[in-house]
C-alpha positions in Angstrom: 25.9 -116.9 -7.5 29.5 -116.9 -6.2 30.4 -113.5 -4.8 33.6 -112.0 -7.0 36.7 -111.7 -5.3 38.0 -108.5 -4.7 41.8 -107.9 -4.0 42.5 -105.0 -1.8 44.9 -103.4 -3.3 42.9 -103.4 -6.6 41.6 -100.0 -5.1 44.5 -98.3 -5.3 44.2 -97.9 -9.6 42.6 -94.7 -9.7 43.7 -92.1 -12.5 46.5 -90.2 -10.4 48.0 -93.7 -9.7 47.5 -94.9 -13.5 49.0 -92.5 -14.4 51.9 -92.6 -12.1 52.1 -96.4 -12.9 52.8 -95.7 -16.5 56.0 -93.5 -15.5 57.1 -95.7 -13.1 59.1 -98.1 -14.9 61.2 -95.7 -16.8 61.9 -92.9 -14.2 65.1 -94.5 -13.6 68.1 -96.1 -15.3 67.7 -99.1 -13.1 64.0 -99.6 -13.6 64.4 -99.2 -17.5 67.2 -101.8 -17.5 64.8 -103.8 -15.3 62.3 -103.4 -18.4 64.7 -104.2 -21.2 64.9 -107.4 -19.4 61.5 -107.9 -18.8 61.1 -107.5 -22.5 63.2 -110.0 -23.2 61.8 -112.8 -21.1 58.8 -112.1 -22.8 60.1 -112.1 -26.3 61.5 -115.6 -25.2 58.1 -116.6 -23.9 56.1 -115.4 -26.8 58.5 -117.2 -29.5 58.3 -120.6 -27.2 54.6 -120.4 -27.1 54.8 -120.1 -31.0 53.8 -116.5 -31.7 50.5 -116.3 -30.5 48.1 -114.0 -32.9 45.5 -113.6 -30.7 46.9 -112.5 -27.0 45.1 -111.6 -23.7 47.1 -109.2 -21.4 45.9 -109.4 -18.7 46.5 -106.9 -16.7 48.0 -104.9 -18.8 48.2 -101.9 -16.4 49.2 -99.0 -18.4 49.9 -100.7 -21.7 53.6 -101.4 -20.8 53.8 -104.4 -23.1 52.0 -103.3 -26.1 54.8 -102.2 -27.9 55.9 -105.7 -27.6 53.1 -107.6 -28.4 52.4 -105.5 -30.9 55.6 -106.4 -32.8 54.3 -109.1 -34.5 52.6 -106.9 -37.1 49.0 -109.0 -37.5 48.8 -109.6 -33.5 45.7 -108.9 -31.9 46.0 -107.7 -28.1 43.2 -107.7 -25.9 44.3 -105.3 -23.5 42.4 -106.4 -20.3 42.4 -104.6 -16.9 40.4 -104.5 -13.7 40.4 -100.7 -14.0 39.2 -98.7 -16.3 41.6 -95.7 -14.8 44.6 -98.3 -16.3 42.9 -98.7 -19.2 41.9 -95.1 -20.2 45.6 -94.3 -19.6 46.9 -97.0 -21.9 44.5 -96.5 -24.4 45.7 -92.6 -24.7 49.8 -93.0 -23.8 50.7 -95.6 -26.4 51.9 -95.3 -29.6 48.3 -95.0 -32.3 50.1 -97.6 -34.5 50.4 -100.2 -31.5 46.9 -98.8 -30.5 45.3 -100.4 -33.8 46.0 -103.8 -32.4 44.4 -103.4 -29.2 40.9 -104.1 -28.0 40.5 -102.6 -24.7 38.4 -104.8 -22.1 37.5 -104.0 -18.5 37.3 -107.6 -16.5 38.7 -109.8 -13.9 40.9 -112.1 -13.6 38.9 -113.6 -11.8 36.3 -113.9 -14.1 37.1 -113.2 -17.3 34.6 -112.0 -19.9 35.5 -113.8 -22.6 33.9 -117.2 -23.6 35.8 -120.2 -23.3 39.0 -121.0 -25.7 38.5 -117.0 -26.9 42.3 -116.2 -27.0 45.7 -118.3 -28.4 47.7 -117.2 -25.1 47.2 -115.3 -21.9 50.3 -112.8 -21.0 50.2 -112.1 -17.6 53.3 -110.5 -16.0 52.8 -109.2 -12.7 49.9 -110.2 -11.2 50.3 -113.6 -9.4 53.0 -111.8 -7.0 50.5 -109.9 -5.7 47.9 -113.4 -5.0 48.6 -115.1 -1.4 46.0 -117.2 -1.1 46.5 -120.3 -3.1 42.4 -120.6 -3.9 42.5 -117.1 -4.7 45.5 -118.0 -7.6 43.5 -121.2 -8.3 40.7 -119.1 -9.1 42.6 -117.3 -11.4 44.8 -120.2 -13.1 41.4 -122.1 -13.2 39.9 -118.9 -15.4 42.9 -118.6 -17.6 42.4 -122.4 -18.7 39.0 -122.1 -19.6 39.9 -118.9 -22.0 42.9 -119.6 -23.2 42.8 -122.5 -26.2 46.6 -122.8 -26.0 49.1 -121.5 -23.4 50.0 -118.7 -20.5 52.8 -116.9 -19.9 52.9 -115.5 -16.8 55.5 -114.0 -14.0 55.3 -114.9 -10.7 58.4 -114.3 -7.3 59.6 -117.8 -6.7 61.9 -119.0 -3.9 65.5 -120.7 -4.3 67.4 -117.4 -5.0 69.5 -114.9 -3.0 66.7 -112.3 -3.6 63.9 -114.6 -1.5 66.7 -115.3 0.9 67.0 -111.7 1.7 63.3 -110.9 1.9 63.0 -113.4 3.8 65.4 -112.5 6.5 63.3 -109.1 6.6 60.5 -110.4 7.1 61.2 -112.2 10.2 63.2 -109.3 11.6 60.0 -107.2 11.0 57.6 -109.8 12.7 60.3 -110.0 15.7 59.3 -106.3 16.1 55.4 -106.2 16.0 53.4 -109.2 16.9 51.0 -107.9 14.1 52.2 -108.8 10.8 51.8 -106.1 8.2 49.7 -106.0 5.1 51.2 -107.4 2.3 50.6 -107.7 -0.9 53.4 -109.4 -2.9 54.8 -112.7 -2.0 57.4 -115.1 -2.4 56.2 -118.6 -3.5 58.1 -121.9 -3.5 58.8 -122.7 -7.2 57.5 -126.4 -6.2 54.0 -125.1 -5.1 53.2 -123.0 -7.8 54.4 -125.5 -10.4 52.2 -127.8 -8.7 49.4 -125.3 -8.6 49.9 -125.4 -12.9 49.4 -129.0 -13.2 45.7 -128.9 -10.7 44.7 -125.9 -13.1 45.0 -128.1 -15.9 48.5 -126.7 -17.9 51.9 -128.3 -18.0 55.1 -126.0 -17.8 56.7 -125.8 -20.9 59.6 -123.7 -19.9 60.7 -121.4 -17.5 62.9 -117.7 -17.7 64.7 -116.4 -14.9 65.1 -112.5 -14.5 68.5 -113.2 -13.0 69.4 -117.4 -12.5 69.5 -117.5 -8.6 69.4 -114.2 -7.6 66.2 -112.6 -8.4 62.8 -113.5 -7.8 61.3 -113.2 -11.0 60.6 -116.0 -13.1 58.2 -116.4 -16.4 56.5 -119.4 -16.8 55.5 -120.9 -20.4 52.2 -123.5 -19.5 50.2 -125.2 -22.1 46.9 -126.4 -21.7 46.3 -129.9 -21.1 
């Protein structure tokens, strides 16, 4: 038996930071204009990939994009999370009317439990940032094809853009400094690679949303299974 894959970071999602997590996008104007566009990419998404009824969110942290999914009145959301700390806090911070269309579900994204084809579409924003290691995103892309019988959506940093420019200059003027390179654990990917990474998982890209059109890193991919 293959031993699961265990990010790092992944430790982090204790309750204190749950809970943190949930307030952290709208503690700000900046980051709650940052989440009226993320909401809108994903409306975009979720209309191109037809209106999925039955969605995976996966992670779906602290329930950020229930309200959303939860729109479409006879939605089911499985509301999936490595941490049961996310979960818990989701589960008791959102809406009871959005709540009704949500079964909860501790698992991996690395290994899903859910049987094959189980779900219409995977929603996945902000995870594959976080995923350096192209076998460790194969792994993932390769679990999303089994269980999804239709598409993914899913957001991802990609290169090209004055953003990935910038981070990139400071990186190298931090690795000029230290010969050790830092712990990280969000990168910048080449839009070719991970586009490429799609097709070997077995999805084509429908269509892609840019946060900001060559300045910011974010971009949502549509894929549909092969």
């Amino acid at each position: 038996m293959a031993t699961p894959i265990k990010l790092e970071f992944s430790a982090k999602y204790d309750d204190q930071h749950a809970q943190e997590y949930l307030l952290k996008h709208q503690d700000t104007l900046s980051r709650r204009l940052s989440h009226k566009r993320d909401e809108q990419l994903a409306r975009g998404a979720l209309a191109m990939a037809g209106e999925p009824g039955l969605v995976l969110d996966l992670p779906c942290g602290a329930g950020r994009f229930w309200p959303l999914l939860a729109e479409k009145p006879n939605r089911i959301i499985i509301g999936a999370d490595n941490s049961e700390s996310m979960l818990n806090i989701a589960m008791g911070a959102q809406p009871a009317e959005v709540v009704k269309q949500v079964r909860p579900l501790q698992t991996s994204a690395f290994d899903i439990d859910l049987p094959d084809n189980a779900v219409d579409s995977i929603f996945c924003m902000r995870l594959l940032h976080h995923i350096g290691e192209p076998a460790h995103r194969m792994a993932i892309l390769k679990e999303f094809q089994r269980v999804t019988r239709d598409s993914v959506i899913v957001s991802l940093w990609v290169d090209g853009n004055f953003k990935a420019w910038k981070r990139k200059r400071l990186e190298e003027q931090r690795r000029q400094k230290s010969e050790q390179d830092s712990y990280r654990n969000r990168f910048v990917l080449p839009a070719a690679t991970v586009e490429a990474e799609f097709e070997q998982a077995g999805f084509r890209v429908q269509e892609y949303l840019d946060f900001i059109p060559l300045y910011a890193m974010w971009r949502v991919y549509v894929l549909r299974k092969r």
